[in-house]
N, C-alpha and C positions, 0 to 999 in steps of 0.2 A: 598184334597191333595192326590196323588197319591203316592205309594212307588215301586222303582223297575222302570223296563227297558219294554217297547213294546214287542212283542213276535221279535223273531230275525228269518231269513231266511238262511241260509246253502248251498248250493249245492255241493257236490263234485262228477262231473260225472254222473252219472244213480242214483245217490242218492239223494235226499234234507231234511233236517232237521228242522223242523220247531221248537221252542226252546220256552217255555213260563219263563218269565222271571222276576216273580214280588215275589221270595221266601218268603220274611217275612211278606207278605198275604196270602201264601198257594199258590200262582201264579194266585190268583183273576182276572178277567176279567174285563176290564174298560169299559167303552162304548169306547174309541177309539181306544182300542185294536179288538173291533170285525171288524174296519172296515179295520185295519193294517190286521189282519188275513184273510179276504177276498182278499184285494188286493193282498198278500202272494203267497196264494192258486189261485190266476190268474196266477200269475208269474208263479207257477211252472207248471199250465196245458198249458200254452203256450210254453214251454221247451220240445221240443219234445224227448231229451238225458232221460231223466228223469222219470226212472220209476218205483220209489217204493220214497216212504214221511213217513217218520218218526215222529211224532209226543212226542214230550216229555218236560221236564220242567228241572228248575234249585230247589236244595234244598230240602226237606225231603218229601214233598207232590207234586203229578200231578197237580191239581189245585181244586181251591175251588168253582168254580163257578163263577155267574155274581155278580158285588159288588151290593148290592140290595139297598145301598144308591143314587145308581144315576138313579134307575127309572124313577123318576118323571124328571130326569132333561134329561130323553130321549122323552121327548111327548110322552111318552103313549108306545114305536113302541120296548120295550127294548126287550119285548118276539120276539117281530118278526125278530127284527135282531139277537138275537142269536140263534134262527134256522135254520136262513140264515147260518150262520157259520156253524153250524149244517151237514145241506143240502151241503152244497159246500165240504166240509171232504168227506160226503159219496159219492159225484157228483165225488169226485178229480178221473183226469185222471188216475194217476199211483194208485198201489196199493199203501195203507196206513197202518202203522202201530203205533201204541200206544204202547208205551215205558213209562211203571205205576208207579211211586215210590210213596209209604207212601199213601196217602188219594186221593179220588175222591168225589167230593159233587155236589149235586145241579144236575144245568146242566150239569156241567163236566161230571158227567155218561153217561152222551148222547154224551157229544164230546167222549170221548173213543170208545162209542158201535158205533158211524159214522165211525170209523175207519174198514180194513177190518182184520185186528191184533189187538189182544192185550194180549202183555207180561206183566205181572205185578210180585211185590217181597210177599216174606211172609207178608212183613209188608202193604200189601194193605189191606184197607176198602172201602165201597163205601155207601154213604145214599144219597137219593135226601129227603129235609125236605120240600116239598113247600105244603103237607096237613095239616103239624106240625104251616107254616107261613101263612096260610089262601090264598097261591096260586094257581093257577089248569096250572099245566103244560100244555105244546103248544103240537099242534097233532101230528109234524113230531116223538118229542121224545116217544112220548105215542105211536107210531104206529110202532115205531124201538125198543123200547121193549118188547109187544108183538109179533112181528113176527121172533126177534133174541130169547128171550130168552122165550116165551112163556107165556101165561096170568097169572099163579099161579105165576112165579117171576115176574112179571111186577106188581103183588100188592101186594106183598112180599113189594119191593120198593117205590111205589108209595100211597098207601092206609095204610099201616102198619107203611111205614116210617121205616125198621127194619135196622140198619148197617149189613151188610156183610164183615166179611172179605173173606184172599187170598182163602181158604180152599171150601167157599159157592159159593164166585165169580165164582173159579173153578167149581165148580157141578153145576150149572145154565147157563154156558157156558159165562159168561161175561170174565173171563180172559182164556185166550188158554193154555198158561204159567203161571208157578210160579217159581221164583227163589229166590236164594237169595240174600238179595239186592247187596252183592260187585258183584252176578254175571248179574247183569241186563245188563247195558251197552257194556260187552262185547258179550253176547249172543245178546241183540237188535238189533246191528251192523252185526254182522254175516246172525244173520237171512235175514235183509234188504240186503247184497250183497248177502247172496241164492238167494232171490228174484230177485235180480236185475240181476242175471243172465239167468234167463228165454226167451224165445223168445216173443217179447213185440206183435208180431201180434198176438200172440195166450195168453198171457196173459192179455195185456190189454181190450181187446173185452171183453175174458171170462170174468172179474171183471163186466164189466158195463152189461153185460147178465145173469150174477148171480144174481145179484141185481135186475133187471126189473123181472128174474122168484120170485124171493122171495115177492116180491109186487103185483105180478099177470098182470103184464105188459109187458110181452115179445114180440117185435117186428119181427118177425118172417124172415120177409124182410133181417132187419137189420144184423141176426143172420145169413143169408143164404151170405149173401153178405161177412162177417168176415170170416167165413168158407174160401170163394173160395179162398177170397184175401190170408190167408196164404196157404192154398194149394200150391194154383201158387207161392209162394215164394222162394226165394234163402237162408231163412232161415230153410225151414223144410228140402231142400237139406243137408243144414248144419248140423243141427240136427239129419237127419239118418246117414251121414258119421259118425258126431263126436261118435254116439253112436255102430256103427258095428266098431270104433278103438278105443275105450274105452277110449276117450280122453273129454277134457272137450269144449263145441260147443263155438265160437263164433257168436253170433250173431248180425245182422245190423240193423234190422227193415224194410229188405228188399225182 
């Protein structure tokens, strides 16, 4: 029996809000919540308005992870598709941000560090226990936190099993931010409209070129092509006017 609501989808403008929504599980992940969240995350990379995804939960914790009692009733595939979610966070077109309250477990430490933000409160901790449950974590997550947060934290986490709170999170680079929790939500939202007001030819590229250098995959082509295309744009026009009259740029994507 499930408790709580599917994760919910948002959009208002350049912004979309992804919402997990199962509180008095910790915001537990079902098996049919990975495939709602995938579908989500299509919707909003097919929104071309839309360019920064906010990622956040209902109630005192982020989320708890996958429910490890429907394993078995996934054939076998349950690591695979919560990578897939995983992968598709970090894939997401627009930039993403992680909005932390109260606890992150399990896999959820991997969906936050998919994210290219992450704000979190005093009150965050983070443990993955899957050496503590006789699991071996999948390699997208094992390869996203050694090369975000570096091998000595990656078995800090994973081989030690050690909780971190907001204070460690911070000094290992997993949270960006810390605040305190009445000030999350209003700073999360702020952040995401700074973001959203960027020039998306020159933001959204560099997101998906930051990430191809950080894994050693840089397409060279690709990155040369991104380049010209804002060049030639009527947005960097915009963006030198709006900045020689100290005004703030609108921009079109164009």
């Amino acid at each position: 029996m499930t408790t709580g609501h599917a994760p919910a989808l948002h959009i208002d403008g350049a912004i979309a809000t992804l919402t997990l929504r199962r509180p008095k599980v910790a915001n537990r992940l079902e098996l049919s919540d990975l495939d709602v969240l995938l579908a989500h995350l299509a919707d909003v990379n097919a929104r071309a308005e839309v360019r920064v995804l906010q990622l956040t939960s209902e109630g005192r914790h982020f989320c708890s992870g996958f429910n490890l009692g429907q394993v078995g009733a996934s054939g076998g595939d349950a690591a695979d598709r919560f990578e897939a979610v995983a992968l598709a966070i970090e894939q997401a077109r627009p930039v993403t941000v992680a909005a932390i309250r109260g606890g992150a477990f399990g896999g959820a430490v991997d969906l936050a560090l998919s994210c290219d933000f992450r704000i979190g409160t005093t009150a965050c901790e983070m443990f993955i226990p899957a050496a503590r449950l006789g699991l071996h974590f999948y390699r997208g997550g094992m390869e996203r936190l050694v090369t975000r947060l570096g091998l000595a934290a990656a078995k800090r986490l994973l081989l030690a099993v050690e909780t971190l709170d907001a204070t460690a999170l911070h000094q290992i680079g997993l949270l960006d931010r810390v605040l305190a929790p009445e000030a999350l939500d209003s700073e999360a939202a702020a952040f995401c409209a700074h973001l959203a007001g960027m020039a998306p030819l020159a933001l959204l590229p560099m997101k998906q070129h930051l990430n191809a250098i950080a894994r050693g995959a840089l397409d060279p082509q690709a990155l040369a092509r991104d380049i010209a295309v804002a060049a030639a744009s009527q947005d960097l026009q915009e963006g030198g006017q709006a900045w020689a009259q100290k005004r703030t740029p609108h921009f079109t994507g164009c």
